[in-house]
PyMOL Python script that loads the backbone (N, CA, C, O; Angstrom):
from pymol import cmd

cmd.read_pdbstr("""\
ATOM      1  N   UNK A   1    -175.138  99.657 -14.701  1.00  0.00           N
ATOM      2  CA  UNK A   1    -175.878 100.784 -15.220  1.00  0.00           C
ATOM      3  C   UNK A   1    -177.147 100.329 -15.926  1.00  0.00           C
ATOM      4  O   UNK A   1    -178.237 100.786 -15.584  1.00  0.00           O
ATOM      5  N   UNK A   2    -177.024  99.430 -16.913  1.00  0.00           N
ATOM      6  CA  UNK A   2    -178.675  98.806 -17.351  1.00  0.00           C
ATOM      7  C   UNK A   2    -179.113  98.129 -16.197  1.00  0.00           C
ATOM      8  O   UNK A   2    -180.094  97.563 -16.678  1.00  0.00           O
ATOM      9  N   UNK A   3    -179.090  97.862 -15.277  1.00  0.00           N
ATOM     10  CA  UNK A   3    -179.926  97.654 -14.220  1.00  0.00           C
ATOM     11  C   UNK A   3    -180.699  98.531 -13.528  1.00  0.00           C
ATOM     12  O   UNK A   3    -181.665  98.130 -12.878  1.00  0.00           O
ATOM     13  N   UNK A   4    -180.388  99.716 -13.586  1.00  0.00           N
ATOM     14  CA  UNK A   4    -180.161 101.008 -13.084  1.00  0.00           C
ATOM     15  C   UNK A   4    -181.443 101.425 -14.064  1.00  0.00           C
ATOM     16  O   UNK A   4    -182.536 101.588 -13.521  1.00  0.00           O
ATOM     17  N   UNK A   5    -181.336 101.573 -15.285  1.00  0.00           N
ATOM     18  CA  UNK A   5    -182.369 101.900 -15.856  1.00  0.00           C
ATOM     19  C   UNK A   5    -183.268 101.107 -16.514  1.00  0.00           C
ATOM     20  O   UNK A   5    -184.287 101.701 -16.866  1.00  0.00           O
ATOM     21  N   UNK A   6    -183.193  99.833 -16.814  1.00  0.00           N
ATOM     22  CA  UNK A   6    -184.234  98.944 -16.146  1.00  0.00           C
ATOM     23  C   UNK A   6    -185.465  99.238 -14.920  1.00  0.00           C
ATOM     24  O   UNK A   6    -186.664  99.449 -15.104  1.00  0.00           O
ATOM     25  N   UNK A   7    -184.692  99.167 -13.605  1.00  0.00           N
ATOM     26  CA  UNK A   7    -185.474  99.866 -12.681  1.00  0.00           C
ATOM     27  C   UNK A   7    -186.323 101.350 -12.981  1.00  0.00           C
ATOM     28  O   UNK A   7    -187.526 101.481 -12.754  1.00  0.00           O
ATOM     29  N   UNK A   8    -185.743 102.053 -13.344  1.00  0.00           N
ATOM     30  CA  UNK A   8    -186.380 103.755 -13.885  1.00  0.00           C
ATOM     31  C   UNK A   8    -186.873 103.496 -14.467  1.00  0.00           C
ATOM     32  O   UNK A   8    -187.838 104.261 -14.458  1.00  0.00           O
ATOM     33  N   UNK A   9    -187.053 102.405 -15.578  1.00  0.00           N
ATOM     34  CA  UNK A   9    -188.028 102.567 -16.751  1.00  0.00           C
ATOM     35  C   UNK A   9    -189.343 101.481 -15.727  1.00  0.00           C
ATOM     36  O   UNK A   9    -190.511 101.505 -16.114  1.00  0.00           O
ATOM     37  N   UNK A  10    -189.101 100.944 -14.951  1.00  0.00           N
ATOM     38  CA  UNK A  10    -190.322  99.732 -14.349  1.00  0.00           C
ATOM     39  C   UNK A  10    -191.274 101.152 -13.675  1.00  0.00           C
ATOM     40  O   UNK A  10    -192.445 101.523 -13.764  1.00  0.00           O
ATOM     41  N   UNK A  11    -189.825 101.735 -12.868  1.00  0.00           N
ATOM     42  CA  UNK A  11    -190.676 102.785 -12.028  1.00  0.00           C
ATOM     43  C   UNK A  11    -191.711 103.599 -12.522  1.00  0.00           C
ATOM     44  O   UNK A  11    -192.783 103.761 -11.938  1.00  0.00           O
ATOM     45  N   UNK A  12    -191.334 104.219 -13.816  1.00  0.00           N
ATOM     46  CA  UNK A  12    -191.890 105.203 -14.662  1.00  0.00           C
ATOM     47  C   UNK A  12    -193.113 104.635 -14.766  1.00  0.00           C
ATOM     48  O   UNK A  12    -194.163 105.022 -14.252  1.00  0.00           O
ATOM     49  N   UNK A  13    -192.828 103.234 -15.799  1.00  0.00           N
ATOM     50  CA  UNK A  13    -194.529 102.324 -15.858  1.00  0.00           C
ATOM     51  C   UNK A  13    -195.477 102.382 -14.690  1.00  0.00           C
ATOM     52  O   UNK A  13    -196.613 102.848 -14.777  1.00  0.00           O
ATOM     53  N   UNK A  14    -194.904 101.844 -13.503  1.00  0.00           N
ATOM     54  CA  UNK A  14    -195.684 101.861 -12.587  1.00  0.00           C
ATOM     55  C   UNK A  14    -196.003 103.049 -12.263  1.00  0.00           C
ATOM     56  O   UNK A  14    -197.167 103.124 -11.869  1.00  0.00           O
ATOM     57  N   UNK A  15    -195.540 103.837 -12.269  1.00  0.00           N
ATOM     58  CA  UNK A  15    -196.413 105.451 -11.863  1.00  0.00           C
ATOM     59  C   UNK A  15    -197.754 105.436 -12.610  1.00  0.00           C
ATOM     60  O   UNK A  15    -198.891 105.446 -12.138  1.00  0.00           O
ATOM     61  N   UNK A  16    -197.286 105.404 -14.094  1.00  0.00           N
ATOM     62  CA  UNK A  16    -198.193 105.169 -15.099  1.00  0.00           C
ATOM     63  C   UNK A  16    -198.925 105.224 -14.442  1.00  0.00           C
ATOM     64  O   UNK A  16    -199.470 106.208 -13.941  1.00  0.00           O
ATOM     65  N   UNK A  17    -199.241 103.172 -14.184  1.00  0.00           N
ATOM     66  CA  UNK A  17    -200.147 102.428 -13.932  1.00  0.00           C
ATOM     67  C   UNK A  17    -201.075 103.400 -12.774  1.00  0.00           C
ATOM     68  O   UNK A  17    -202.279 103.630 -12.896  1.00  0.00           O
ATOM     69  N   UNK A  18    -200.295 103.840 -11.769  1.00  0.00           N
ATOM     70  CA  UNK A  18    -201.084 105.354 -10.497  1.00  0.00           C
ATOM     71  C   UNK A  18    -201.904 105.381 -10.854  1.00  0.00           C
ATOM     72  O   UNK A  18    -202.920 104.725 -10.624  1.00  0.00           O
ATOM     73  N   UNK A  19    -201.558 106.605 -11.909  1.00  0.00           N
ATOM     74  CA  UNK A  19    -202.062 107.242 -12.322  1.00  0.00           C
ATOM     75  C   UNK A  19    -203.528 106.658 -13.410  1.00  0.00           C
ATOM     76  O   UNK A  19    -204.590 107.259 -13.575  1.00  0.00           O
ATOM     77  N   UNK A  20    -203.254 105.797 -13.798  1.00  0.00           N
ATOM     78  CA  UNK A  20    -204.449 105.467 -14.648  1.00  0.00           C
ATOM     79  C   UNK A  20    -205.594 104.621 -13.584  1.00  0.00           C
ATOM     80  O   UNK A  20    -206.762 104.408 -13.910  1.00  0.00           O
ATOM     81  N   UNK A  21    -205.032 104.239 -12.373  1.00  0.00           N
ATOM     82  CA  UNK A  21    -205.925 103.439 -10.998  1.00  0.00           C
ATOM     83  C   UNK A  21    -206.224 104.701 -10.762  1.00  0.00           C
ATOM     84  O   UNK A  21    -207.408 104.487 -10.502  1.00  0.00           O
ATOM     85  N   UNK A  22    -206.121 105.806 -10.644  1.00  0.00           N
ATOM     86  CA  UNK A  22    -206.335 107.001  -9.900  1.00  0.00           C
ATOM     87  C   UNK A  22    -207.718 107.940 -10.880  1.00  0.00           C
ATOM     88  O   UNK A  22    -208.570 108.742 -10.498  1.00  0.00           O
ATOM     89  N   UNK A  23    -207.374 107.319 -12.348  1.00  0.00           N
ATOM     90  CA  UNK A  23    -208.304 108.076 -12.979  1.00  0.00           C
ATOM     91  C   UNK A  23    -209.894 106.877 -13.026  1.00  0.00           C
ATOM     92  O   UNK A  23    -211.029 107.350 -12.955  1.00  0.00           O
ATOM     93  N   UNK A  24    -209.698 105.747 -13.119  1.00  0.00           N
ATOM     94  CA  UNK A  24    -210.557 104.803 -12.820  1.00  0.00           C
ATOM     95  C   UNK A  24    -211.533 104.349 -11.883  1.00  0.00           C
ATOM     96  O   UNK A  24    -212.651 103.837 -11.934  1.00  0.00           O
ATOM     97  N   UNK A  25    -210.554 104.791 -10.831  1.00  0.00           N
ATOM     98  CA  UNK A  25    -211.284 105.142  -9.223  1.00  0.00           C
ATOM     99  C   UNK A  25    -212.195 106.304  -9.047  1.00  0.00           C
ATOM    100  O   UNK A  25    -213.056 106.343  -8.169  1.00  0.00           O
ATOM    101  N   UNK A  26    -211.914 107.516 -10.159  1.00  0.00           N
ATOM    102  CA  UNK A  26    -212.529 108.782  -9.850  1.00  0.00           C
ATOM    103  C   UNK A  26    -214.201 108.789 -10.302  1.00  0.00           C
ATOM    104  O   UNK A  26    -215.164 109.390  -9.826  1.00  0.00           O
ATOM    105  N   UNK A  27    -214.029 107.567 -11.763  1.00  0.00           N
ATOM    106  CA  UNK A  27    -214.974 107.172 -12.066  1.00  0.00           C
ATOM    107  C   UNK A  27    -216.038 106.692 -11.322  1.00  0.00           C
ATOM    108  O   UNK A  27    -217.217 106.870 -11.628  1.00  0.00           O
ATOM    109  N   UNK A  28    -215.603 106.024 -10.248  1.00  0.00           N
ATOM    110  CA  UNK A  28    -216.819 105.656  -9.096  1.00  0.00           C
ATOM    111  C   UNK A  28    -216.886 105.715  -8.263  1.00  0.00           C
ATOM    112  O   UNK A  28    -216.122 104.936  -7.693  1.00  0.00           O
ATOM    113  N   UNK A  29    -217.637 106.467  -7.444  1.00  0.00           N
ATOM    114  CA  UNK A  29    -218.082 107.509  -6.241  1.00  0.00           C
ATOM    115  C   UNK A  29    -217.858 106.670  -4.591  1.00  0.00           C
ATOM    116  O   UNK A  29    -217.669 107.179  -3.486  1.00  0.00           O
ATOM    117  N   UNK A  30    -217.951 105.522  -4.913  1.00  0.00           N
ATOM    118  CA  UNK A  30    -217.460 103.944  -3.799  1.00  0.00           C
ATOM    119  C   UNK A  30    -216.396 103.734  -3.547  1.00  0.00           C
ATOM    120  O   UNK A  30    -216.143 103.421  -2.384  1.00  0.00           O
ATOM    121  N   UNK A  31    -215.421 103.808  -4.437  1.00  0.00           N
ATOM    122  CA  UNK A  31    -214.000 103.176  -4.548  1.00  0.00           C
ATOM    123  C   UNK A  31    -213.449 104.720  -4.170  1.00  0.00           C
ATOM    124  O   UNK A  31    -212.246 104.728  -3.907  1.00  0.00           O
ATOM    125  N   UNK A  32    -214.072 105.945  -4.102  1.00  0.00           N
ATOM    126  CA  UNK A  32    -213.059 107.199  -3.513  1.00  0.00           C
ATOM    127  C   UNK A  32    -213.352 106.812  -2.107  1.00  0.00           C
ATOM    128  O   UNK A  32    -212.374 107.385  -1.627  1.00  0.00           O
ATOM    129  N   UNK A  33    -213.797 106.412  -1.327  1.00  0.00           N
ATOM    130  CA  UNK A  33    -213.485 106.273  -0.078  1.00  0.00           C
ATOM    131  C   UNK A  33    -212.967 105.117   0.314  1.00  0.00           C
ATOM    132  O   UNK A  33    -213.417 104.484   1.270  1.00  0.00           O
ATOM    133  N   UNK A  34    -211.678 104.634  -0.605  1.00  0.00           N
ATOM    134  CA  UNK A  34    -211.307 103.379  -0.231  1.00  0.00           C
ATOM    135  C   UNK A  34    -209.973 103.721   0.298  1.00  0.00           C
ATOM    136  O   UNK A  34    -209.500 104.696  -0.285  1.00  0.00           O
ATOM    137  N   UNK A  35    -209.129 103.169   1.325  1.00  0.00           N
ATOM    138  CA  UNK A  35    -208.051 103.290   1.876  1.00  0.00           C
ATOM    139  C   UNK A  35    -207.253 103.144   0.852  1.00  0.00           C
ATOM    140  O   UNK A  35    -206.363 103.982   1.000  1.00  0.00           O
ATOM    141  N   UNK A  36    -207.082 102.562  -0.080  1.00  0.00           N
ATOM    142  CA  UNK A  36    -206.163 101.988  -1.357  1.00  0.00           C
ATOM    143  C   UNK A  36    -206.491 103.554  -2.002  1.00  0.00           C
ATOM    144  O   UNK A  36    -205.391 104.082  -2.161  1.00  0.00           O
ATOM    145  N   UNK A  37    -207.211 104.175  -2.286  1.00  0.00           N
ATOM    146  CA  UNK A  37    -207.552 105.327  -3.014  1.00  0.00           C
ATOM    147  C   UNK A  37    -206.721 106.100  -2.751  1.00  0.00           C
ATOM    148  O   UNK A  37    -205.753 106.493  -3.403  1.00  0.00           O
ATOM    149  N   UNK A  38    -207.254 106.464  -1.298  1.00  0.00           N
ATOM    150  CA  UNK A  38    -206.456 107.915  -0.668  1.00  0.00           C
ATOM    151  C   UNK A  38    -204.768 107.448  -0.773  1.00  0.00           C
ATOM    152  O   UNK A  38    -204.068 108.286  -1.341  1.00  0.00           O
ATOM    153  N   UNK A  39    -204.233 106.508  -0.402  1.00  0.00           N
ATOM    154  CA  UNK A  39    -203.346 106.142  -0.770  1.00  0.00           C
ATOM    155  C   UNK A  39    -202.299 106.648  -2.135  1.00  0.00           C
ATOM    156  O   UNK A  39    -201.160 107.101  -2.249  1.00  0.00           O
ATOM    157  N   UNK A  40    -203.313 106.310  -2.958  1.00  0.00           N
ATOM    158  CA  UNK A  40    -202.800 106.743  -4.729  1.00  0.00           C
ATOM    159  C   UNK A  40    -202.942 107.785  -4.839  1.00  0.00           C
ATOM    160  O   UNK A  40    -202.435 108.276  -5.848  1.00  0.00           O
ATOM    161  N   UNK A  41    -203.612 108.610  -4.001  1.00  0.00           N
ATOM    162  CA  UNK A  41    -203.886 110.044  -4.651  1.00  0.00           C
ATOM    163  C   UNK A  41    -203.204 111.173  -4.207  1.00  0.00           C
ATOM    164  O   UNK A  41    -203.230 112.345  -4.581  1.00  0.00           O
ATOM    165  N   UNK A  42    -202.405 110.420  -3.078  1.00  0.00           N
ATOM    166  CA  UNK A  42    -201.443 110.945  -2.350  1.00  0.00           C
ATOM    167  C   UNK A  42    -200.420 111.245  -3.110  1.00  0.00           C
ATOM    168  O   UNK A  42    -199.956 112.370  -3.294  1.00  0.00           O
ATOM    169  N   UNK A  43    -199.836 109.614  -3.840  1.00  0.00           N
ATOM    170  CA  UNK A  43    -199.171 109.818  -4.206  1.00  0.00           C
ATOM    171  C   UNK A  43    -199.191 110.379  -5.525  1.00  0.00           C
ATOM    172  O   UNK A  43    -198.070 110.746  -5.877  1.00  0.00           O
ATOM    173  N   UNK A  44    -200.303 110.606  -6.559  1.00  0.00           N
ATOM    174  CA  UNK A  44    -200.329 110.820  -7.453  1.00  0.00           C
ATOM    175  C   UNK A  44    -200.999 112.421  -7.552  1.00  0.00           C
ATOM    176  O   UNK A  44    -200.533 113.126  -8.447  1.00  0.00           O
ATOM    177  N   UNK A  45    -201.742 112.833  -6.939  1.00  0.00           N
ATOM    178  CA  UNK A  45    -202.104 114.074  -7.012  1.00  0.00           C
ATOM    179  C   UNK A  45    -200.857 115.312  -7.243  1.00  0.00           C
ATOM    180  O   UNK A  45    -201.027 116.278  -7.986  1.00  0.00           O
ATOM    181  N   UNK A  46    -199.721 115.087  -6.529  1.00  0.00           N
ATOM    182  CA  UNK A  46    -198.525 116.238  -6.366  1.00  0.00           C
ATOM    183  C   UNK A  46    -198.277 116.560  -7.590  1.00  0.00           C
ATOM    184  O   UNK A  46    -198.203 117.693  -8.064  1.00  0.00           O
ATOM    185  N   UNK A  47    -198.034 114.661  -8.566  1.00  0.00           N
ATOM    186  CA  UNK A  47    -197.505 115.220  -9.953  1.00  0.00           C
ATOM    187  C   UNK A  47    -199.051 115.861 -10.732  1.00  0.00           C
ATOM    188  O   UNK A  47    -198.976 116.954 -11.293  1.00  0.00           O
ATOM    189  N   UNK A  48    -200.167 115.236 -10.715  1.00  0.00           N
ATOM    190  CA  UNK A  48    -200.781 115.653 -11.849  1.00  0.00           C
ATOM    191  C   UNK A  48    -200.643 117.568 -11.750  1.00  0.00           C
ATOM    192  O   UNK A  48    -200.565 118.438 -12.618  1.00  0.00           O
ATOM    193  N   UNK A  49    -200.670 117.602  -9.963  1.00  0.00           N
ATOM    194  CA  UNK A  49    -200.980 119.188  -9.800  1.00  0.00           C
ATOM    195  C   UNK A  49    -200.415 120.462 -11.036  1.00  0.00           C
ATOM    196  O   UNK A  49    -201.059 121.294 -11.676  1.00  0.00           O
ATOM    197  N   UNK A  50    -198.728 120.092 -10.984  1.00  0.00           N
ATOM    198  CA  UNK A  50    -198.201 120.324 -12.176  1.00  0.00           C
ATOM    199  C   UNK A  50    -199.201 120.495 -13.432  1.00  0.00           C
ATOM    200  O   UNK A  50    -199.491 121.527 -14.037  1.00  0.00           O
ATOM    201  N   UNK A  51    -199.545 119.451 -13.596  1.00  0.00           N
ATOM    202  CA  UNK A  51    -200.156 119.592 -15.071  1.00  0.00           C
ATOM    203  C   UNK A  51    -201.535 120.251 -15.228  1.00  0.00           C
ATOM    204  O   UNK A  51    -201.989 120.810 -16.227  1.00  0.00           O
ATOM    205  N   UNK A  52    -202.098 120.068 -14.041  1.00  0.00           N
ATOM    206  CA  UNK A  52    -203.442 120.476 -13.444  1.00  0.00           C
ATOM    207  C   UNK A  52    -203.602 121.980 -13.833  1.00  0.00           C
ATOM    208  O   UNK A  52    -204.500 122.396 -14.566  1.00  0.00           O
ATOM    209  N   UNK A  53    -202.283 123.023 -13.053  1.00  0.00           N
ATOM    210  CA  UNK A  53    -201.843 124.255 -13.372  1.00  0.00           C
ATOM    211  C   UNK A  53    -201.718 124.930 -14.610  1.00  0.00           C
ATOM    212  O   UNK A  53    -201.812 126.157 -14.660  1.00  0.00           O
ATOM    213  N   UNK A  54    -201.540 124.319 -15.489  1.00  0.00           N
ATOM    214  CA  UNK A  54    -201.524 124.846 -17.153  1.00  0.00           C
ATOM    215  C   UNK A  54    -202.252 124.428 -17.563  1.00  0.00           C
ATOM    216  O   UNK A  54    -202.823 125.248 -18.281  1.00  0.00           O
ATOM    217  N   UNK A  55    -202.955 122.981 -17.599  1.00  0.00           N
ATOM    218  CA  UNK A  55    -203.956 122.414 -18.519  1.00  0.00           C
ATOM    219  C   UNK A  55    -205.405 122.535 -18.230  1.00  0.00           C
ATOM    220  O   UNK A  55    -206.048 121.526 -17.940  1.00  0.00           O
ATOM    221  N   UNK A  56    -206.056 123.902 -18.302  1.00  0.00           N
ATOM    222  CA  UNK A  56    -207.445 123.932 -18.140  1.00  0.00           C
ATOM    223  C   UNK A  56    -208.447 122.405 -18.636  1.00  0.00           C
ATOM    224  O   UNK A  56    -208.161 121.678 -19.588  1.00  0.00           O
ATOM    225  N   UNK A  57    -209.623 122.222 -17.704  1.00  0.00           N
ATOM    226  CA  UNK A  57    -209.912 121.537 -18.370  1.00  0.00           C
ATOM    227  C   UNK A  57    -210.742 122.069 -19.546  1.00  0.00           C
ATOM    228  O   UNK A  57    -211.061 123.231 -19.798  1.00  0.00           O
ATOM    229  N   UNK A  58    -211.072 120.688 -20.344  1.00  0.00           N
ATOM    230  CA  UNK A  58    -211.370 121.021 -21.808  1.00  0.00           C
ATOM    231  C   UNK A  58    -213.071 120.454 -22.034  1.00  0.00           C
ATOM    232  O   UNK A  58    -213.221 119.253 -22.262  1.00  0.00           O
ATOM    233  N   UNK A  59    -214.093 121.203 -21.973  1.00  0.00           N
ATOM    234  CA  UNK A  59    -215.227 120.765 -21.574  1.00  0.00           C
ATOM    235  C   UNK A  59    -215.441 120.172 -20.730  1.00  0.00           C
ATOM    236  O   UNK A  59    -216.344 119.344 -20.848  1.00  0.00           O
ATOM    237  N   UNK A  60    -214.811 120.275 -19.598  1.00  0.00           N
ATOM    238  CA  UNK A  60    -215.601 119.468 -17.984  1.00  0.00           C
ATOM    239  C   UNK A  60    -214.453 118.645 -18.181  1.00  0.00           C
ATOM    240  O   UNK A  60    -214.405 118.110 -17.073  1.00  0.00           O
ATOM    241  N   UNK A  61    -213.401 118.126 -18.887  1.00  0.00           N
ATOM    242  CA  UNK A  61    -212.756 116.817 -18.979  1.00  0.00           C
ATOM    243  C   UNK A  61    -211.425 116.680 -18.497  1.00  0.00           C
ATOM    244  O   UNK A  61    -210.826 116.952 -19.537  1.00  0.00           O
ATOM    245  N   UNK A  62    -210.537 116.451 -17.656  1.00  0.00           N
ATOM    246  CA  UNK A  62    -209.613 116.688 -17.124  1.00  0.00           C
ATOM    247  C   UNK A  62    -208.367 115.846 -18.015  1.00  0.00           C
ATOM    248  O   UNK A  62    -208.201 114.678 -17.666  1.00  0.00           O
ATOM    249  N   UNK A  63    -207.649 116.270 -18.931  1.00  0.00           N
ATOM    250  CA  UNK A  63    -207.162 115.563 -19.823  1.00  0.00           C
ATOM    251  C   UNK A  63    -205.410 116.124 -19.607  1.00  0.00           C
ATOM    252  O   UNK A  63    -204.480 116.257 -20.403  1.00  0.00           O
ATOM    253  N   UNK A  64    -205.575 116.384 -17.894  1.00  0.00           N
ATOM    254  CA  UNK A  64    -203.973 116.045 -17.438  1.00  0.00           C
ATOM    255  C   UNK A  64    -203.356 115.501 -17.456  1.00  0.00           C
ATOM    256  O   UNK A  64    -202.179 115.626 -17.794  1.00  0.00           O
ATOM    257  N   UNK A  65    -204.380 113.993 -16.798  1.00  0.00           N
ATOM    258  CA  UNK A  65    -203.614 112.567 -16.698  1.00  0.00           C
ATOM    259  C   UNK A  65    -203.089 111.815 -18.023  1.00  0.00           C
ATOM    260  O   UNK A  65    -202.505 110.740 -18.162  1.00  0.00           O
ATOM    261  N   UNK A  66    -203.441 112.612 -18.775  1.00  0.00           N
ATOM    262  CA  UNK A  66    -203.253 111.919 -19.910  1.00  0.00           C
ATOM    263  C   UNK A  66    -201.940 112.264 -20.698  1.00  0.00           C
ATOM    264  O   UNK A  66    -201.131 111.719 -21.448  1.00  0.00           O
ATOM    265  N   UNK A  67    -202.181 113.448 -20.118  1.00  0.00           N
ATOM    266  CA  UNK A  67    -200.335 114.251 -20.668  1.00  0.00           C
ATOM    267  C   UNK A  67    -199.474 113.723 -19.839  1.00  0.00           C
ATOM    268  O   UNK A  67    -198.419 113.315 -20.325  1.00  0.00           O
ATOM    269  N   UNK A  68    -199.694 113.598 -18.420  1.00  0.00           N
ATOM    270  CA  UNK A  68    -198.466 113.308 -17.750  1.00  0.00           C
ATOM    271  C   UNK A  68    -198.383 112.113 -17.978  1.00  0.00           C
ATOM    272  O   UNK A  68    -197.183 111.904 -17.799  1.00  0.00           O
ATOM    273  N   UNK A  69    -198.982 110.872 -18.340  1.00  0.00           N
ATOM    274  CA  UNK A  69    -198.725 109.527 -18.990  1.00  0.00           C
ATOM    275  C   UNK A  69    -198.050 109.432 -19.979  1.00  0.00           C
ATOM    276  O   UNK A  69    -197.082 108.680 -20.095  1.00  0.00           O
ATOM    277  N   UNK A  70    -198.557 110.323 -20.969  1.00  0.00           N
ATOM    278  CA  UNK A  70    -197.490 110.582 -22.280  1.00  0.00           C
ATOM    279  C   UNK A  70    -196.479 110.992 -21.472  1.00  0.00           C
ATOM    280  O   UNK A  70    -195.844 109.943 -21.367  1.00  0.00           O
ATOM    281  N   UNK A  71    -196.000 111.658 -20.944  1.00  0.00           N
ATOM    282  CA  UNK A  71    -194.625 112.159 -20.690  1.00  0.00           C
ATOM    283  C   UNK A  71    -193.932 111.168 -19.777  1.00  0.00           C
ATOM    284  O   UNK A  71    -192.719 110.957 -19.756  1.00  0.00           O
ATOM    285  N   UNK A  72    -194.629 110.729 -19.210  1.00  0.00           N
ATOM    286  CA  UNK A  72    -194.060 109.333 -18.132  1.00  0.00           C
ATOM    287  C   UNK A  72    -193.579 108.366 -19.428  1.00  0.00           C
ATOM    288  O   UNK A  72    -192.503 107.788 -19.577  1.00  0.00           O
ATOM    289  N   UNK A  73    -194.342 108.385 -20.002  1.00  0.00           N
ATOM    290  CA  UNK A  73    -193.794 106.970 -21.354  1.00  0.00           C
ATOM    291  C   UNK A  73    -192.956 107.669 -22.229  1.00  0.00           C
ATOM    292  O   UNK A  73    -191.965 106.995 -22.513  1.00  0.00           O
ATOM    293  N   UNK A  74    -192.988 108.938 -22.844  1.00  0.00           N
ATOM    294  CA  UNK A  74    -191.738 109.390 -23.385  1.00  0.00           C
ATOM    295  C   UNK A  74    -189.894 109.522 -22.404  1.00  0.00           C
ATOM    296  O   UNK A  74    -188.712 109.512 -22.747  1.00  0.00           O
ATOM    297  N   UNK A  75    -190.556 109.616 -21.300  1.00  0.00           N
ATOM    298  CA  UNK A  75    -189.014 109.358 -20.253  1.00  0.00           C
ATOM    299  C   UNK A  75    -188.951 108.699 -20.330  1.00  0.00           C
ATOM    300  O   UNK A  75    -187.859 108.503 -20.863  1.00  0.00           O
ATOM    301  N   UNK A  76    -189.901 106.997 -20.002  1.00  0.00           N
ATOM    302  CA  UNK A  76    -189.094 105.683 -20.592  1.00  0.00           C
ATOM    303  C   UNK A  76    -188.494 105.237 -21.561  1.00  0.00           C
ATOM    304  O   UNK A  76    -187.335 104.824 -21.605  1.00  0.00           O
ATOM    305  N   UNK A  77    -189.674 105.337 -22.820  1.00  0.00           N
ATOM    306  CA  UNK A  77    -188.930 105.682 -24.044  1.00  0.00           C
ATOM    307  C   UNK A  77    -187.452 106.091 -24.297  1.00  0.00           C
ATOM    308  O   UNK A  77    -186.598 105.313 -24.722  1.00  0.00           O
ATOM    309  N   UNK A  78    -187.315 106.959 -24.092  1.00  0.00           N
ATOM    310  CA  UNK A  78    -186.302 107.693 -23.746  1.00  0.00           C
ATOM    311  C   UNK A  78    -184.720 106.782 -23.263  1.00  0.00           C
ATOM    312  O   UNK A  78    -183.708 106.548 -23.924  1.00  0.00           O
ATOM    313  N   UNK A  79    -185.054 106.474 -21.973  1.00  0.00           N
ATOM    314  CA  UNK A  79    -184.558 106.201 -21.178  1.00  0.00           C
ATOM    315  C   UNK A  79    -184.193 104.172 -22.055  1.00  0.00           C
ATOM    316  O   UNK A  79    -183.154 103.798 -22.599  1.00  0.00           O
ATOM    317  N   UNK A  80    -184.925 103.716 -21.931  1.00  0.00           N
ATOM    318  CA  UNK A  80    -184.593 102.495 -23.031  1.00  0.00           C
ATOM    319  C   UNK A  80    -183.852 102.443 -24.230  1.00  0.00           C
ATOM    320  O   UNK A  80    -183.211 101.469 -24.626  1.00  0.00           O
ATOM    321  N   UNK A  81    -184.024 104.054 -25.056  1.00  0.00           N
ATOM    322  CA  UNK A  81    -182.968 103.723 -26.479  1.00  0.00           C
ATOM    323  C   UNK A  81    -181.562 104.309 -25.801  1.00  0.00           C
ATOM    324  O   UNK A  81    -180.485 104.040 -26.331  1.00  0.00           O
ATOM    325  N   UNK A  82    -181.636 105.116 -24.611  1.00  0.00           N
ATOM    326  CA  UNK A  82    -180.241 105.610 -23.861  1.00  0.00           C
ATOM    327  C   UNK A  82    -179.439 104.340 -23.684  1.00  0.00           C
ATOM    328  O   UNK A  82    -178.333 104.378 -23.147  1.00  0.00           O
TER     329      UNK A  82
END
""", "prot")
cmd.dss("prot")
cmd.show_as("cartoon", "prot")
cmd.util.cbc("prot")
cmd.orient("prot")
């Protein structure tokens, strides 16, 4: 069973990590047409959508990714003192 969530908590990080390559990439107009891009955004677009849906942005600023990171690290969190 701690192996078990070991793994869930690596997984969780690494989504993270997606997600923060996904917001880095958006930053520069070169790296969105990179095969590695579309890739991440595949996988990462479904979840932010979720958050996308309630969280207007806040002066032009898309401050989704940032909640669903917090919440990705509070499930680990989480998931580590379990």
């Amino acid at each position: 069973m701690d192996m078990i969530i070991r793994v869930a908590i690596w997984l969780l990080n690494a989504y993270s990590l997606m997600i923060l390559a996904c917001v880095i990439i958006s930053w520069v107009p070169d790296l969105q047409r990179n095969k590695l891009a579309e890739i991440l955004s595949r996988i990462v677009d479904p979840f932010l959508a979720f958050f996308r849906s309630w969280i207007p942005p806040i002066g032009g600023l898309d401050i989704s990714p940032m909640v669903a990171i917090g919440l990705l690290h509070l499930a680990a969190t989480g998931l580590a003192r379990w």
